[in-house]
Short mmCIF file of the C-alpha atoms (twelve columns), coordinates in Angstrom:
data_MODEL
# 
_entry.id   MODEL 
# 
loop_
_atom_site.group_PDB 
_atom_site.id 
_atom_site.type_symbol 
_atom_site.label_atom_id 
_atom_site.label_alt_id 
_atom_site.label_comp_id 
_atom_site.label_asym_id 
_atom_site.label_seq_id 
_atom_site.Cartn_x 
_atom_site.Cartn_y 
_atom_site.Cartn_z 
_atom_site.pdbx_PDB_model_num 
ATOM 1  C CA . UNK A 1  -88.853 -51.179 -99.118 1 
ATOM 2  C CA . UNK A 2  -86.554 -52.499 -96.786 1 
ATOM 3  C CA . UNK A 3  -83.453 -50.643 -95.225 1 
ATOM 4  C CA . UNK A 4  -80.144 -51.633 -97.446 1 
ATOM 5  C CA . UNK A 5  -78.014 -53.868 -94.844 1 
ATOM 6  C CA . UNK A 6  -73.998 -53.498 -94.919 1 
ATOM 7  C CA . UNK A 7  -72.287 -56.787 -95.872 1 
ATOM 8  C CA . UNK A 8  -69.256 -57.861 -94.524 1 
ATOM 9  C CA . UNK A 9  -66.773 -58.572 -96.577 1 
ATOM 10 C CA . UNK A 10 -63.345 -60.569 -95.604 1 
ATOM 11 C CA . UNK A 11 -61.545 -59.156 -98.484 1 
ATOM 12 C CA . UNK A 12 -61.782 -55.830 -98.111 1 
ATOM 13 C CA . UNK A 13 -61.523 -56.280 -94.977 1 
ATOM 14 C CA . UNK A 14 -57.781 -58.109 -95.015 1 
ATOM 15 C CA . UNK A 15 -57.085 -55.364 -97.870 1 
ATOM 16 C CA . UNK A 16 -57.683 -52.627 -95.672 1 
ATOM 17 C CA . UNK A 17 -55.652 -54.159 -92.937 1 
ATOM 18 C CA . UNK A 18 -52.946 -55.023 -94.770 1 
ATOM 19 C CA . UNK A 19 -53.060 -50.830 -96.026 1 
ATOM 20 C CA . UNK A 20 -53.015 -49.635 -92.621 1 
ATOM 21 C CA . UNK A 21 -50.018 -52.259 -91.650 1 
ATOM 22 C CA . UNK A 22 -48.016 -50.427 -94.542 1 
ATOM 23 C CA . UNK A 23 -48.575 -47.285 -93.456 1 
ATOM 24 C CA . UNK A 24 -47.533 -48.147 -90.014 1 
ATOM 25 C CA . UNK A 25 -44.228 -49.757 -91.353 1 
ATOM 26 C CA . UNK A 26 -43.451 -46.355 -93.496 1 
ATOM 27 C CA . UNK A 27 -43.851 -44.391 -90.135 1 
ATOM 28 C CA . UNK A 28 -42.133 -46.716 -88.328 1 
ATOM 29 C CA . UNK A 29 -39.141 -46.809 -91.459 1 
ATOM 30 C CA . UNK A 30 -39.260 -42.886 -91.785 1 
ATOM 31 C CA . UNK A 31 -39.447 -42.266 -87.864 1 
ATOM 32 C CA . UNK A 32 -41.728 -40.207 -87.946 1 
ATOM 33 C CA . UNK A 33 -43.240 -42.919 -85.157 1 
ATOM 34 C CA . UNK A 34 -41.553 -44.535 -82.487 1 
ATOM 35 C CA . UNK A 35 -42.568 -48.580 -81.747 1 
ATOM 36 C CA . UNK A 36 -43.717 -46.974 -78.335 1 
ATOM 37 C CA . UNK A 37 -46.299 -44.765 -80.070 1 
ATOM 38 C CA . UNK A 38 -47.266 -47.421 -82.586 1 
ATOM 39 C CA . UNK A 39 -47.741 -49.969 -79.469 1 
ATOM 40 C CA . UNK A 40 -50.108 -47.083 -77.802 1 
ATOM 41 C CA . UNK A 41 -51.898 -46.145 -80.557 1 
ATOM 42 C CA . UNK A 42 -52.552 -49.855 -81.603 1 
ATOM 43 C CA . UNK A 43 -53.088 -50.941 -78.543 1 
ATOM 44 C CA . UNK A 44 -55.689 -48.480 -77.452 1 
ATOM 45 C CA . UNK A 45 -53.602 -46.757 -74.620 1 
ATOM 46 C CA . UNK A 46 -53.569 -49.146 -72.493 1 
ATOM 47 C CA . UNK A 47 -50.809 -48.636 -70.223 1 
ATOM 48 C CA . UNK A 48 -49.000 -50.987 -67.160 1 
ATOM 49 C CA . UNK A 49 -51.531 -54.158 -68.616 1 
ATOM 50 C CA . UNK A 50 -49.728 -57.377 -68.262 1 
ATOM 51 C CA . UNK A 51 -50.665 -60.682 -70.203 1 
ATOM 52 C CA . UNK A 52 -51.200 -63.096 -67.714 1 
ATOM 53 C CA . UNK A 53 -52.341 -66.166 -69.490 1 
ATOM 54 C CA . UNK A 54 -55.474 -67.323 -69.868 1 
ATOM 55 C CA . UNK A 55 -57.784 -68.200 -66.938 1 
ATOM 56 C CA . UNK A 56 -58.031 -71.626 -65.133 1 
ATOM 57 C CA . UNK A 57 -60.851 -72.301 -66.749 1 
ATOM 58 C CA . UNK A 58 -59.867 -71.997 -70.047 1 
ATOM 59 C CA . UNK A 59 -56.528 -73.856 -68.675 1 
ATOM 60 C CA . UNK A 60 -58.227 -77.129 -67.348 1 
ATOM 61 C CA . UNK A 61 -60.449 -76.780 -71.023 1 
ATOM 62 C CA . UNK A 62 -57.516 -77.375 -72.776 1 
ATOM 63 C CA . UNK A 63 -55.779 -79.813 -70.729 1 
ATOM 64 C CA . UNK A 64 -59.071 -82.077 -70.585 1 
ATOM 65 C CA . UNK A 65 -59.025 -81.545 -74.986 1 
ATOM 66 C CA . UNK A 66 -55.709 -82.361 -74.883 1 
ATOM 67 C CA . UNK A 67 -56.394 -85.457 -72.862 1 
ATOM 68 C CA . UNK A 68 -59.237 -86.623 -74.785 1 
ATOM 69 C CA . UNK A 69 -57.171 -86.162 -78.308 1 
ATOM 70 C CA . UNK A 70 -54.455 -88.194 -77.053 1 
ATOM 71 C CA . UNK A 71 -56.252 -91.434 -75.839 1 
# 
């Protein structure tokens, strides 16, 4: 017999993000959470972490695509 494999499934999935979005909007409505300790807690702690853009790689990727779309 084999081992019963977990599925996947997008719909549940968006269903239980869009649950935990509204309870983060009710904490954030009741304030009972600040935006600064929805960002951390969201955001997995991750404190003085700048975007910076993606890489040069991924840069001269997308301006080569972009060249090759437009000729």
């Amino acid at each position: 017999m084999k081992p019963k494999v977990p599925r996947f499934s997008f719909k549940e999935r968006a269903a239980e993000k869009a649950a935990s979005r509204e309870r983060d909007e009710e904490l954030l409505r009741s304030g009972k959470s600040s935006h600064a300790d929805m960002a951390r807690a969201n955001g997995g702690s991750i404190r003085g972490m700048r975007y910076k853009g993606p890489a040069k790689r991924i840069q001269a990727l997308a301006a080569k695509l972009s060249d090759e779309e437009s000729s």
